[in-house]
N, C-alpha and C positions, 0 to 999 in steps of 0.2 A: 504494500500500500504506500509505504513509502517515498516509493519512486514516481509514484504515478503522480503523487503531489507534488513532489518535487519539478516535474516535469511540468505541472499546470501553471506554478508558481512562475517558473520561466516564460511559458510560453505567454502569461498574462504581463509580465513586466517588460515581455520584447512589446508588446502590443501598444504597450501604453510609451516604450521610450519612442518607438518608431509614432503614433501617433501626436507625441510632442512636437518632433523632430520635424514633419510636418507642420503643424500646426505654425511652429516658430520660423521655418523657412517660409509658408506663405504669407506671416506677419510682416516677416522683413524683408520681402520686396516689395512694400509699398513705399513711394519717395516720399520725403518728408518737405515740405513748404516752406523753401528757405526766400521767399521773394513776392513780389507783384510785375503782373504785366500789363500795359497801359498801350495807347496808340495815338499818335503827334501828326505831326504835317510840319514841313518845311515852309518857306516864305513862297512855295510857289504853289503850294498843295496838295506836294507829294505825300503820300504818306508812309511812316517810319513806327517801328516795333518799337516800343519804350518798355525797360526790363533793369529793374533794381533789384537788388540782393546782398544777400548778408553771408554766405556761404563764402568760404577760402578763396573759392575759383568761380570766373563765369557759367554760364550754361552754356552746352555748344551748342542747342539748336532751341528755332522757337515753329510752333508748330501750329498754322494757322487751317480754320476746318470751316465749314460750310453749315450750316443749320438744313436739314432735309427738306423743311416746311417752312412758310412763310413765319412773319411773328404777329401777334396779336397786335391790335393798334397805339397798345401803349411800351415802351421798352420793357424788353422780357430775356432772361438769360433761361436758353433751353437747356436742358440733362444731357449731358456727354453724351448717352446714348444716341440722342437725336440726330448729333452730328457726322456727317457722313466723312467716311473715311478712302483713301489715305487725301488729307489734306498735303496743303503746300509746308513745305520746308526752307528754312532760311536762317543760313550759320552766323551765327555769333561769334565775332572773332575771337581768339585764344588771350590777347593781350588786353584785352576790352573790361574797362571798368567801372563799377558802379556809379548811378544810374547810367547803359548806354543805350545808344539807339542804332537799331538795324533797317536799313533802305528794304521796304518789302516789294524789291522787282518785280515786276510782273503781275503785281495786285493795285485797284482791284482788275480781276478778269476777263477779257477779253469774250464777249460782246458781252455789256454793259447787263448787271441783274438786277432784279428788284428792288428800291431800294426800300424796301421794309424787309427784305435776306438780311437774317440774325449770322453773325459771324463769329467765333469764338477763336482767342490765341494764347499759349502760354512757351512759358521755357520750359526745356528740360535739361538736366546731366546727362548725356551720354551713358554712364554707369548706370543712372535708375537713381543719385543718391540722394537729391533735390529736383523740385519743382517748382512755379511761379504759381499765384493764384492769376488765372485765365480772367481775360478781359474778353465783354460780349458787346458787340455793336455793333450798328450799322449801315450799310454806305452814308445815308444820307446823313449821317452823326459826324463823315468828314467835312463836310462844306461849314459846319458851325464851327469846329475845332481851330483853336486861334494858334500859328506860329509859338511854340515855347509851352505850349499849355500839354497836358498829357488828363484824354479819358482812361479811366480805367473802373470795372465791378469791386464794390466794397461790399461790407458785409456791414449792415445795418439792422437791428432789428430783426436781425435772424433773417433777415432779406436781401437779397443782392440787388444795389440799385446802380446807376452811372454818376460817376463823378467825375469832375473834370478842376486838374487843379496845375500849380506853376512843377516845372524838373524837378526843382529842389523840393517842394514837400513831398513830391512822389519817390524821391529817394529817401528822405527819411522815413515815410511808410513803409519800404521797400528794406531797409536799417530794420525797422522793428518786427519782419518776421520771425526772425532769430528768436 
């Protein structure tokens, strides 16, 4: 009788280390939120990725995505799900430092969309080891955005709304995800 316990005994604490083991490898690949991502315009009206953070190193990419469906008639940030994928990619240089801004080439896309299309964009590590809280807007949100100013989603009242404020406050938002 001995062995048979002995043997259960085993076979229930492999269960449970390999079920940790699990558990704590799918805990920790989720990235952790070292930043904000916001969106600018140049003096001519271009528009630029604005991306602060508090982490060691920059993020090497910022990764902007499409809304599937239109948005409701007043600004709405839709569920990651929503957004269709694989959006556009755009590298954030290696030397680049808090708050910078990235030229987003080639947006917005070629022939012109709705402009109530919800948009969504953030950073990321390469690694997985941080992330930016993602900014939602939409086209028609750049023709208001002034030279120097950066929109970006805050978290309000348990609500995500748009703001729009100067570089410098948004790098120190951007300071206090840490």
């Amino acid at each position: 009788m001995a062995p048979y316990a002995n043997s259960t005994t085993r076979r229930a604490v492999g269960l449970l280390a390999v079920a940790a083991f699990l558990v704590g490898g799918l805990t920790g690949c989720s990235p952790e939120r070292k930043g904000i991502t916001g969106l600018t315009v140049d003096s001519a009206g271009r528009p630029f990725a604005a991306v602060a953070w508090c982490a060691d190193q920059p993020p090497e990419v910022l990764l902007l995505f499409r809304n599937r469906e239109t948005a409701s008639p007043t600004p709405s940030v839709p569920a990651m799900s929503t957004l269709t994928y694989p959006g556009l990619r755009f590298a954030v240089p290696r030397t680049a430092t808090s708050p910078a801004t990235v030229p987003l080439d080639g947006f917005p896309p070629e022939p012109a969309v709705a402009s109530d299309v919800v948009f969504a964009m953030y950073a990321v590590a390469d690694d997985n080891s941080f992330t930016t809280h993602r900014v939602s807007f939409r086209l028609a949100e750049l023709i208001d955005l002034a030279p120097g100013s950066v929109l970006f989603s805050d978290i309000v009242d348990g609500e995500e709304v748009q703001q729009n404020v100067s570089l410098e406050e948004f790098a120190r938002r951007g300071e206090s995800e840490c």
